[in-house]
Short mmCIF file of the C-alpha atoms (twelve columns), coordinates in Angstrom:
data_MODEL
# 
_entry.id   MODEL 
# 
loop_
_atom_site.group_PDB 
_atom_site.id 
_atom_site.type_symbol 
_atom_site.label_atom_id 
_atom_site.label_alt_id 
_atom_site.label_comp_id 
_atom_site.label_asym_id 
_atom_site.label_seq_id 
_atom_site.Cartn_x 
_atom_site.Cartn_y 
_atom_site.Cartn_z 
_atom_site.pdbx_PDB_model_num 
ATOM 1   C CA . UNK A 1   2.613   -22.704 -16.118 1 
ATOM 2   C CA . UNK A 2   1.059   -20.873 -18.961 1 
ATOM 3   C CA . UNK A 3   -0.380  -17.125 -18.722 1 
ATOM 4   C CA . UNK A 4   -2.099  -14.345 -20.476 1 
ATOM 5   C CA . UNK A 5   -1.687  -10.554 -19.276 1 
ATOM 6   C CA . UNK A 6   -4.866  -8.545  -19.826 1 
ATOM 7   C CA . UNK A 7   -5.244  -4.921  -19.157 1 
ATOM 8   C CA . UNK A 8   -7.020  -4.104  -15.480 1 
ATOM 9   C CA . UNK A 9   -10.264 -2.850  -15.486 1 
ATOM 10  C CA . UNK A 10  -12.772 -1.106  -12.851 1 
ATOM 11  C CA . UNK A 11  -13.922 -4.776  -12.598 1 
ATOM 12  C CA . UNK A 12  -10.136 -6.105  -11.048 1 
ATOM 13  C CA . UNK A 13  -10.311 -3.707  -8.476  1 
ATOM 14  C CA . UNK A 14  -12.050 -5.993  -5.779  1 
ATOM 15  C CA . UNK A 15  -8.895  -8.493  -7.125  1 
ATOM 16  C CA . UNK A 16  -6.134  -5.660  -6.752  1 
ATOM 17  C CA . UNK A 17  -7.128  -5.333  -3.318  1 
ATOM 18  C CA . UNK A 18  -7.472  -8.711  -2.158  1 
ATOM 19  C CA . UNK A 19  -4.026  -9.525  -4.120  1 
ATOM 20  C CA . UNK A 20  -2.205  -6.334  -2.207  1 
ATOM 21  C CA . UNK A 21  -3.550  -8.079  1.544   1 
ATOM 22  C CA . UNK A 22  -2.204  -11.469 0.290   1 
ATOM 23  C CA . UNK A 23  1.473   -9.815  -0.598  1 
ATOM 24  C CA . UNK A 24  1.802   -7.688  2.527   1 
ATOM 25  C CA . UNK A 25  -0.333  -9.049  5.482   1 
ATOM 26  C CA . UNK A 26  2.965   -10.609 6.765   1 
ATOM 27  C CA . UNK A 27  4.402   -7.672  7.008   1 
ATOM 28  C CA . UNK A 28  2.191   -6.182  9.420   1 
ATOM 29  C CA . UNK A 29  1.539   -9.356  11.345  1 
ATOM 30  C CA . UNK A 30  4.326   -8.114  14.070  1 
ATOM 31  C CA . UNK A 31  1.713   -5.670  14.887  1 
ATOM 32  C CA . UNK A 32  -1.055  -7.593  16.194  1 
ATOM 33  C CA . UNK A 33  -4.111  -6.042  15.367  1 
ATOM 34  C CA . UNK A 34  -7.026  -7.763  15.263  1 
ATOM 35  C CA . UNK A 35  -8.410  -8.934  11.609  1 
ATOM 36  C CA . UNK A 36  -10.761 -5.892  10.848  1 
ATOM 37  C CA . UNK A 37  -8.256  -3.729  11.847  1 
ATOM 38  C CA . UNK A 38  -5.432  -5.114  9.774   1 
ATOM 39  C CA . UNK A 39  -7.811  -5.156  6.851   1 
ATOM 40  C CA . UNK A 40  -7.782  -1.545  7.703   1 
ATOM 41  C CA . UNK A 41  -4.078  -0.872  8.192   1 
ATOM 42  C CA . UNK A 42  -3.898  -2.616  4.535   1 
ATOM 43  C CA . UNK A 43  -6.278  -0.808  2.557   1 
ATOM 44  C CA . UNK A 44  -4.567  2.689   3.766   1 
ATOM 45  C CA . UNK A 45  -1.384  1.280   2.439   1 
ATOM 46  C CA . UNK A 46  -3.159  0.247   -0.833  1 
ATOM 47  C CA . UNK A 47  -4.277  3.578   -1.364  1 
ATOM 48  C CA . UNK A 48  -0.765  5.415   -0.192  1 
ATOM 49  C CA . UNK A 49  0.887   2.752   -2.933  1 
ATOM 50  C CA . UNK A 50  -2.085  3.413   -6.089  1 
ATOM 51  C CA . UNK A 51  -1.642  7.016   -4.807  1 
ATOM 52  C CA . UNK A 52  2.440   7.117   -5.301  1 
ATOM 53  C CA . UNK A 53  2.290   5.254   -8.680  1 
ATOM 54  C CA . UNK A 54  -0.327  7.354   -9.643  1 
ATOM 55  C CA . UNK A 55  2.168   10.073  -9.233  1 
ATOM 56  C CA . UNK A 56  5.454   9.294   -9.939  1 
ATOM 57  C CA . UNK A 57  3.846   7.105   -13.393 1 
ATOM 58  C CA . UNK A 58  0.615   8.744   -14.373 1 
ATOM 59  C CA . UNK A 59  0.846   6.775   -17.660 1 
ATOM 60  C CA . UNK A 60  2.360   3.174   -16.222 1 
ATOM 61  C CA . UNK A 61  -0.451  0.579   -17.327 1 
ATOM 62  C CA . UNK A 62  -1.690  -1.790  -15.111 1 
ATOM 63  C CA . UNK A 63  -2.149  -6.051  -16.195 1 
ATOM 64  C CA . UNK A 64  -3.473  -8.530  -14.864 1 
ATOM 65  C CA . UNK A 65  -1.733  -12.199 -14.989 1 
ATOM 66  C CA . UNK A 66  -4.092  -14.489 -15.898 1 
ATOM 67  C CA . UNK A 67  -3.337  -18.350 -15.255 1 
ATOM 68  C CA . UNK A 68  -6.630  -20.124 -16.879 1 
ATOM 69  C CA . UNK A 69  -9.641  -18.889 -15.783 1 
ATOM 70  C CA . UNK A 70  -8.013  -17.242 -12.556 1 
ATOM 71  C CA . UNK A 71  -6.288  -14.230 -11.861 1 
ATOM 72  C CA . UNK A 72  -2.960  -14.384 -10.624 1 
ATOM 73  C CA . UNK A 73  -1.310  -11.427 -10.921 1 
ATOM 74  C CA . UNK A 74  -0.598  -8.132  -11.536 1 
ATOM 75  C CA . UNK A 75  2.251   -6.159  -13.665 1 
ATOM 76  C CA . UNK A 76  2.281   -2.448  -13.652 1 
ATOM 77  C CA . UNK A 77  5.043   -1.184  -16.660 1 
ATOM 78  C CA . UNK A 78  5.710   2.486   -17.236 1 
ATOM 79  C CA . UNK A 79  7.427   3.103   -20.376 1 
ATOM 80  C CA . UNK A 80  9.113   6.645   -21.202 1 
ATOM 81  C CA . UNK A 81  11.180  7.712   -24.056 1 
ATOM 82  C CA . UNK A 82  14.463  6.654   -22.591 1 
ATOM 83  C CA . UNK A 83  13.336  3.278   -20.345 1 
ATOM 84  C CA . UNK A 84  10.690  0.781   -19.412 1 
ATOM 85  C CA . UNK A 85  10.352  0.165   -16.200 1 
ATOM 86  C CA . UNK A 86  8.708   -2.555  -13.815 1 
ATOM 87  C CA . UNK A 87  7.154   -0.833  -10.969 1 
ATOM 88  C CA . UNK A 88  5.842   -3.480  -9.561  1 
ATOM 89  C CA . UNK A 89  4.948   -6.815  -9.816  1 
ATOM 90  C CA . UNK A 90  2.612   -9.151  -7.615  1 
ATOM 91  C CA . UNK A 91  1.417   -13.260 -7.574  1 
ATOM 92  C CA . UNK A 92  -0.927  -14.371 -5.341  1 
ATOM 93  C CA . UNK A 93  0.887   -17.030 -2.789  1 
ATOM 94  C CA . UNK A 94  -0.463  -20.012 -4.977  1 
ATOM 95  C CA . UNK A 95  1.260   -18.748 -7.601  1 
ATOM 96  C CA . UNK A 96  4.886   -18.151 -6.553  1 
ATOM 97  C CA . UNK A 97  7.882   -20.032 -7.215  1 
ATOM 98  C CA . UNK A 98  5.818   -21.898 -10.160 1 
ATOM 99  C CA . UNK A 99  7.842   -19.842 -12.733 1 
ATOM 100 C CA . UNK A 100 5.209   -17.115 -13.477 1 
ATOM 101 C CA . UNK A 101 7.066   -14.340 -12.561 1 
ATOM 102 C CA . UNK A 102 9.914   -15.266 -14.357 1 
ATOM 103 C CA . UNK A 103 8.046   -15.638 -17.493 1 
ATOM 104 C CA . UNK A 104 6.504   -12.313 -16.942 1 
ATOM 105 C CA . UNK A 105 9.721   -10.523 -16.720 1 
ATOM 106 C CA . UNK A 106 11.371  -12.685 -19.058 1 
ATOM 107 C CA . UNK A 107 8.967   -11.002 -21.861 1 
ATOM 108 C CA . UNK A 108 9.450   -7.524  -20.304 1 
ATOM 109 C CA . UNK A 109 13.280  -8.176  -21.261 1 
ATOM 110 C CA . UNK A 110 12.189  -8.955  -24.715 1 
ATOM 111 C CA . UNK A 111 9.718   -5.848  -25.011 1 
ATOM 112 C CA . UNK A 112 12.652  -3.518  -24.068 1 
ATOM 113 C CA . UNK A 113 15.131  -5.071  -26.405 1 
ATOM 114 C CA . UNK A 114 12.743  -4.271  -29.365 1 
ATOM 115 C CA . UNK A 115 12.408  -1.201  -28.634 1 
ATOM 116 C CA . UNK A 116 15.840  -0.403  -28.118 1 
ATOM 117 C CA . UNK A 117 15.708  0.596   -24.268 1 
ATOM 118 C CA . UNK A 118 16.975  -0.226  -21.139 1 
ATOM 119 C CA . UNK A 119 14.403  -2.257  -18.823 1 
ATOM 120 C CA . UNK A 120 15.036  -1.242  -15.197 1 
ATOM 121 C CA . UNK A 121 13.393  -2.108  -11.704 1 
ATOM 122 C CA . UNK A 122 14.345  -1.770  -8.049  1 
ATOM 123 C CA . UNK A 123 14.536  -5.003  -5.858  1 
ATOM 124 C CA . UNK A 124 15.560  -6.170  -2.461  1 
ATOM 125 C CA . UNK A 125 19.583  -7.051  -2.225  1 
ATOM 126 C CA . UNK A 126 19.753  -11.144 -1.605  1 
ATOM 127 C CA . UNK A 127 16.365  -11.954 -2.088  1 
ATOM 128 C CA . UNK A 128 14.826  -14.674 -4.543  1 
ATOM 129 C CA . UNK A 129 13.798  -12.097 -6.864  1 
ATOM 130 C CA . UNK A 130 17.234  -10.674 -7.228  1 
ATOM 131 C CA . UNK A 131 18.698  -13.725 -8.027  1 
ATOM 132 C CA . UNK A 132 16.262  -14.687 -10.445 1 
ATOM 133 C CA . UNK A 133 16.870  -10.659 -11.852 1 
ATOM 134 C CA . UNK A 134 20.353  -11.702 -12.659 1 
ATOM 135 C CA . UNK A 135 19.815  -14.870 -14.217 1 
ATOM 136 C CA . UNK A 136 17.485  -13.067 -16.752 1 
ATOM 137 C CA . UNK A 137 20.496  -10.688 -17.302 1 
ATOM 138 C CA . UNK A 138 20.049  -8.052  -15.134 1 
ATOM 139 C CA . UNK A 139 22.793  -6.191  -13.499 1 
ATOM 140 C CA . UNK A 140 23.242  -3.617  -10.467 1 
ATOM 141 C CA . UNK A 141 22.925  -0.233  -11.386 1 
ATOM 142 C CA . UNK A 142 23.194  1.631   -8.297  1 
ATOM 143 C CA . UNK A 143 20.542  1.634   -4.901  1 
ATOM 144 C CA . UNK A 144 21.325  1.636   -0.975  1 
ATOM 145 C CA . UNK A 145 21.223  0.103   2.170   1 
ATOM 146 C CA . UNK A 146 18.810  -2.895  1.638   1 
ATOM 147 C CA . UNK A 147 17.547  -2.508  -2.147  1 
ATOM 148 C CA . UNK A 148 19.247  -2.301  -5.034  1 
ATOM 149 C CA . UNK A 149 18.501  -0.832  -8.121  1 
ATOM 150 C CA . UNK A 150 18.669  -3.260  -11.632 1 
ATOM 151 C CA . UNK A 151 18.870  -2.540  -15.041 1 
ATOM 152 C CA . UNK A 152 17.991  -4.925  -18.170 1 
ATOM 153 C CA . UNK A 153 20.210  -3.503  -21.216 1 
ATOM 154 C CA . UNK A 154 19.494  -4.298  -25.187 1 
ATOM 155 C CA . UNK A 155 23.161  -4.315  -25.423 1 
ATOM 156 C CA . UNK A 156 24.801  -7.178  -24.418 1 
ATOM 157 C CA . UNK A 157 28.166  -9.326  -23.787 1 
ATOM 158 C CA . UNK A 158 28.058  -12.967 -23.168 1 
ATOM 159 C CA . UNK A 159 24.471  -13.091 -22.873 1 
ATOM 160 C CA . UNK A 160 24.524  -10.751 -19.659 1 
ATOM 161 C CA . UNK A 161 23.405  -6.843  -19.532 1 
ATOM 162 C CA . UNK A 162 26.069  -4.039  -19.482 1 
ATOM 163 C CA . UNK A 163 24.558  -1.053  -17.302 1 
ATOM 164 C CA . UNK A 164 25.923  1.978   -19.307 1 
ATOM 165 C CA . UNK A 165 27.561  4.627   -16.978 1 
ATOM 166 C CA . UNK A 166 26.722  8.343   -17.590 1 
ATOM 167 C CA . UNK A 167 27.737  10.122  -19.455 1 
ATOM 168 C CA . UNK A 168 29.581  14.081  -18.595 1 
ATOM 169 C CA . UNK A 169 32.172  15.209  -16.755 1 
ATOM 170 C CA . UNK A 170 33.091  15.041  -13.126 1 
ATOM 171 C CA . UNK A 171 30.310  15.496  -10.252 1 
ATOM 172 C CA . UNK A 172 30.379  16.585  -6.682  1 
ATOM 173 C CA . UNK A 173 29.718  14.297  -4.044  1 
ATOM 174 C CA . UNK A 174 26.314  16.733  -3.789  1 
ATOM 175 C CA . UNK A 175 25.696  16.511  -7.476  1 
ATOM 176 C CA . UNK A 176 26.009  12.544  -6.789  1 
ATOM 177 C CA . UNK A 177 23.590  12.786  -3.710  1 
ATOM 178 C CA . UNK A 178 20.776  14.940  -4.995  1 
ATOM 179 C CA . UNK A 179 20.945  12.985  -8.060  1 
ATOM 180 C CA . UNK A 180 20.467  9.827   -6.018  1 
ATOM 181 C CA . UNK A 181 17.733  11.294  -3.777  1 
ATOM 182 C CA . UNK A 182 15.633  12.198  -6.734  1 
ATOM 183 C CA . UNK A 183 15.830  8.552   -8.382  1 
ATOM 184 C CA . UNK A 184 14.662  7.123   -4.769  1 
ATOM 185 C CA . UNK A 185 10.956  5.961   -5.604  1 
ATOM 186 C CA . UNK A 186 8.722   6.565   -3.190  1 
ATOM 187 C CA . UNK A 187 7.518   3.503   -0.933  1 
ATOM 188 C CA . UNK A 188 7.775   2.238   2.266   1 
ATOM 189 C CA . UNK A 189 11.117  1.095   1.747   1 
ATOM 190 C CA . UNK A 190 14.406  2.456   4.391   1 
ATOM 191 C CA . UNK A 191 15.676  3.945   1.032   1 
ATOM 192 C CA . UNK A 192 13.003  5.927   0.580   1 
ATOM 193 C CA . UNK A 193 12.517  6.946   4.083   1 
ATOM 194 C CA . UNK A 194 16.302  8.018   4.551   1 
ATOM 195 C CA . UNK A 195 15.678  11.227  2.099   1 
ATOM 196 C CA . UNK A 196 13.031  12.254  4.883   1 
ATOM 197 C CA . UNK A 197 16.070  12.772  7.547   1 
ATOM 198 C CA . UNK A 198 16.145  16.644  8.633   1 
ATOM 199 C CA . UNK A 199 12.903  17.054  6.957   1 
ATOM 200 C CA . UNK A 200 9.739   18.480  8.417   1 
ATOM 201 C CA . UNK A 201 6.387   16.351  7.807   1 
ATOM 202 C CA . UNK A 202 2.834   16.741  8.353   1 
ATOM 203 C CA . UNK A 203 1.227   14.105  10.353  1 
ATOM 204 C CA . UNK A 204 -2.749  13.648  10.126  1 
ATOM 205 C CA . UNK A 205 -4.174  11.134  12.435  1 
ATOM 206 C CA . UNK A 206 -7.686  9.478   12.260  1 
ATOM 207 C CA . UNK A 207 -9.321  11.702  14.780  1 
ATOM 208 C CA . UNK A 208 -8.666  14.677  12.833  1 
ATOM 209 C CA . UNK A 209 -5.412  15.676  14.863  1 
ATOM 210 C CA . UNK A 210 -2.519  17.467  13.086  1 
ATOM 211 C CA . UNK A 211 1.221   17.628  13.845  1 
ATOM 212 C CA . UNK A 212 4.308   18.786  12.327  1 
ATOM 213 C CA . UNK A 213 7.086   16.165  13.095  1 
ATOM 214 C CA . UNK A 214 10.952  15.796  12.322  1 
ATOM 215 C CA . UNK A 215 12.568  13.054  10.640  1 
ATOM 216 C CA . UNK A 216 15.247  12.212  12.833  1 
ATOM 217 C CA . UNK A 217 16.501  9.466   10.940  1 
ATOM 218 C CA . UNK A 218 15.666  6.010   9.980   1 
ATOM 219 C CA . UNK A 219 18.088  2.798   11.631  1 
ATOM 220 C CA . UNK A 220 17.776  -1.126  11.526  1 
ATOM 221 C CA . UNK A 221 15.088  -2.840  13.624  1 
ATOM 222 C CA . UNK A 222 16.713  -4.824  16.549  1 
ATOM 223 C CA . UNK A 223 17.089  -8.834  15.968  1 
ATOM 224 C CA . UNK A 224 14.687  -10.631 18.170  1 
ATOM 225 C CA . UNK A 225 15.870  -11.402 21.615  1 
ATOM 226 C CA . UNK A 226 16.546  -15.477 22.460  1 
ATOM 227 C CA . UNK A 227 18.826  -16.022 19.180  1 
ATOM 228 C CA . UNK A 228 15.903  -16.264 16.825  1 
ATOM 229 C CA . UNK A 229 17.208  -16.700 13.609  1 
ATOM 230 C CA . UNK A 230 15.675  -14.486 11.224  1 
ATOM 231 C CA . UNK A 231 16.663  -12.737 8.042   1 
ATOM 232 C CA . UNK A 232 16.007  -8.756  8.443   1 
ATOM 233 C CA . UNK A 233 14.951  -8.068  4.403   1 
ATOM 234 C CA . UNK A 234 14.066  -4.261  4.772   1 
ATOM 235 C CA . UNK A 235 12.965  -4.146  8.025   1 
ATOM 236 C CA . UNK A 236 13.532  -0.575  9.537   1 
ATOM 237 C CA . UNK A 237 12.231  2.237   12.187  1 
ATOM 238 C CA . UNK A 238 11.919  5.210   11.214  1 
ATOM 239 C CA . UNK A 239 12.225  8.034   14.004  1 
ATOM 240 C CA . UNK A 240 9.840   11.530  14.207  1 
ATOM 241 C CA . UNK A 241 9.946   14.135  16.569  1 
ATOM 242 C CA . UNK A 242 6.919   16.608  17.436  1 
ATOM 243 C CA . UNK A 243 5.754   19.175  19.924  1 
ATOM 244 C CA . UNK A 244 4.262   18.367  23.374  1 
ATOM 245 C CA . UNK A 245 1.004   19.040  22.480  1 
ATOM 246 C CA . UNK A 246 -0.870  17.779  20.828  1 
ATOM 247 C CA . UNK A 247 -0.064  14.007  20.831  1 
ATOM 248 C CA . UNK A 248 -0.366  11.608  18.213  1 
ATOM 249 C CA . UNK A 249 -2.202  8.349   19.657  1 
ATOM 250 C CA . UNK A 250 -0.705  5.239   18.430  1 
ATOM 251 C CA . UNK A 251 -2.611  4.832   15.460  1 
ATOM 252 C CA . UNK A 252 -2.435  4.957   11.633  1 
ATOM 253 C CA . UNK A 253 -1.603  8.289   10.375  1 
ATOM 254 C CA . UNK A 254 -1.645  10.411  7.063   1 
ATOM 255 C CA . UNK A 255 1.807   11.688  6.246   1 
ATOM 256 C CA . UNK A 256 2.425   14.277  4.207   1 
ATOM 257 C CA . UNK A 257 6.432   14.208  3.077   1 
ATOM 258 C CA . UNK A 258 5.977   17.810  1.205   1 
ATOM 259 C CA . UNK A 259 7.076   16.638  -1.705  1 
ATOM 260 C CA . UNK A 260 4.993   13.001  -3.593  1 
ATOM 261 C CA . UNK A 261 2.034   11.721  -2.039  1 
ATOM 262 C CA . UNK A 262 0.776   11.405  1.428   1 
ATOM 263 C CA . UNK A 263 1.586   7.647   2.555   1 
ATOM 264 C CA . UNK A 264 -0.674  6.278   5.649   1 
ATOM 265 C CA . UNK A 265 1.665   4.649   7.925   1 
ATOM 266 C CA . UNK A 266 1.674   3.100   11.673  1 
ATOM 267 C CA . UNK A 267 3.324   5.889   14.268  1 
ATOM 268 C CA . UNK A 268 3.650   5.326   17.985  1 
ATOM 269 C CA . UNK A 269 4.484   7.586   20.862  1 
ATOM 270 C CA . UNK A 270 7.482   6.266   22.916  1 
ATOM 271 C CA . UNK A 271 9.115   8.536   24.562  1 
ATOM 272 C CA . UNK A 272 9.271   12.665  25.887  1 
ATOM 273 C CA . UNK A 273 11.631  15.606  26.353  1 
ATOM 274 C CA . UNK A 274 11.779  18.544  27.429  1 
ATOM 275 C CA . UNK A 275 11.422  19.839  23.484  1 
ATOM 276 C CA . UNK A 276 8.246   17.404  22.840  1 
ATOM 277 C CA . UNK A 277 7.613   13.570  22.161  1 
ATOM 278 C CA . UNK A 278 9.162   11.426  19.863  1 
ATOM 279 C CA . UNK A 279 7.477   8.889   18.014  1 
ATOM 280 C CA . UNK A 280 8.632   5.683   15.859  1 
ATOM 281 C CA . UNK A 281 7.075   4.424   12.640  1 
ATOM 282 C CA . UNK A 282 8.364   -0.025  12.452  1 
ATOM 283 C CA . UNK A 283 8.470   -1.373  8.903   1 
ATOM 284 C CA . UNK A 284 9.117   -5.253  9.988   1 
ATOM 285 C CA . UNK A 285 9.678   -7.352  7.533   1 
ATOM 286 C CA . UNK A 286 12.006  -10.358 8.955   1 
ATOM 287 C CA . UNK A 287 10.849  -13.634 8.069   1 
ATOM 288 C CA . UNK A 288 12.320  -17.235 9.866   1 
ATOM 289 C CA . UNK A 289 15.647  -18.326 8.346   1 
ATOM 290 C CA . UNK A 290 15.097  -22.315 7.662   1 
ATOM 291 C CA . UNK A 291 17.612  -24.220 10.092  1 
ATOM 292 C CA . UNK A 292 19.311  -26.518 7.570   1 
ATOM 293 C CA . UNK A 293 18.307  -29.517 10.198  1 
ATOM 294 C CA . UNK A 294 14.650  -28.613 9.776   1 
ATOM 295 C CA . UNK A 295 12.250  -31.514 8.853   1 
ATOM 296 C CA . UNK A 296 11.022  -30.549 5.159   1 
ATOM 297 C CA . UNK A 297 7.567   -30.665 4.486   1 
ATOM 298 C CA . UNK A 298 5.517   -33.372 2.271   1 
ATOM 299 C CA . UNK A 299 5.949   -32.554 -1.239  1 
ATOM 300 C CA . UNK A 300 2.020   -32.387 -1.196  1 
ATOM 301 C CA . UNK A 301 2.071   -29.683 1.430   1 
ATOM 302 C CA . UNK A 302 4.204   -26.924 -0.101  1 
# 
């Protein structure tokens, strides 16, 4: 399927949005809030994302995939002195698993091996887009938990990428960890939210209430009950304690992490102690795992 990339304009905006709703309505479908107040939920995350880009790649430029006459697409690059990066990349439903993306990335591979640098990007561990990562000649580079981090080099063996290790001498395990901690991108990923744990954040709700809560930690969400059989992807909860008084409602809710941008996320109340309530943000993102006996669809339907 052929493309164009164009830069984004004031005039894609209306597009950026409606793409962003397409991508990540699933994800909050768990929830069930009614449509206007999904749309809602959505555009606060839309602003938390634009908001972290904005700071962690002030000069990343933003395209728009074009198939035809339609947009398909976005592709937001940063490129520094010593890497390019793909911070994100986004088709429209109608567009996946036609070979855009690949394409796209394919000619990110060749940008960075003109000019000499590695191409890297972060990506979920198993999924599609991993696998289609390494066939381009990506390799792991490092990551936790659920995501992995991927790296495109201009140097390579066999057709594949060698990630280059680091150079200096030997590191302490906290040299290793605060290194690691500052290379986690902000996003509502577990990564990112396990470099909250111990940390105090400000919580702004939409009435206008403030609270300072606790990161307690982050851990896996639970597997449905009745054997469902799901795949988990990053699907998390992520667990905050505050003072008696004043309660959050369960709600959307500003949160400021001290350090990056404030991110809007879902909290809920559920439970008390004698030091205050604790409350529980759910990133769900588990998605049905196709039973190999499963009746496939009409080739005209998918």
């Amino acid at each position: 399927m052929d493309f164009v990339l164009s830069p984004a304009t004031a005039e894609d905006e209306v597009f950026l949005a409606q793409l962003f709703h397409d991508v990540h309505a699933a994800e909050f479908a768990p929830l069930g809030l009614p449509g206007p107040a999904l749309a809602q939920l959505l555009d606060m995350q839309l602003r938390g994302q634009r908001s972290g880009y904005a700071a962690q790649f002030p000069k990343a430029v933003d395209e728009i995939v074009w198939v035809g006459p339609e947009p398909a697409g976005r592709v937001l690059v940063n490129q520094a002195a010593d890497e390019l990066r793909l911070v994100d990349i986004a088709l429209l439903g109608a567009y996946r698993g036609q070979g855009v993306g690949g394409r796209v990335v394919g000619g990110l591979c060749e940008r960075a091996r003109a000019a000499g640098l590695p191409l890297r990007l972060s990506v979920r561990s198993g999924s599609p887009a991993q696998r289609l990562y390494e066939r381009l000649g990506f390799v792991p580079s490092g990551g936790e938990g659920l995501n992995v981090a991927m790296e495109f080099c201009p140097q390579t063996a066999n057709g594949r990428a060698v990630a280059q290790e680091p150079a200096g001498g030997e590191q302490t395990r906290e040299d290793v960890e605060q290194a690691r901690e500052a290379e986690v991108e902000q996003g509502f990923t577990a990564e990112y939210f396990r470099t909250w744990t111990g940390r105090t954040v400000k919580a702004r709700a939409m009435d206008g209430t403030e609270v300072e809560l606790t990161v307690e930690g982050v851990r896996a969400l639970d597997l449905p009950r009745g054997g469902a059989k799901v795949d988990l992807g990053d699907s998390f909860v992520v667990i905050f304690h505050g003072p008696a008084s004043p309660v959050l409602a369960s709600a959307c809710a500003e949160i400021a992490p001290g350090e990056g941008e404030a991110m809007s996320i879902f909290l809920a109340p559920i439970g008390a102690d004698t030091g205050g309530i604790q409350y529980e943000a759910v990133f769900n993102r588990m998605t049905p795992r196709e039973s190999k006996t499963s009746r496939q669809a009409p080739k005209d339907l998918v």
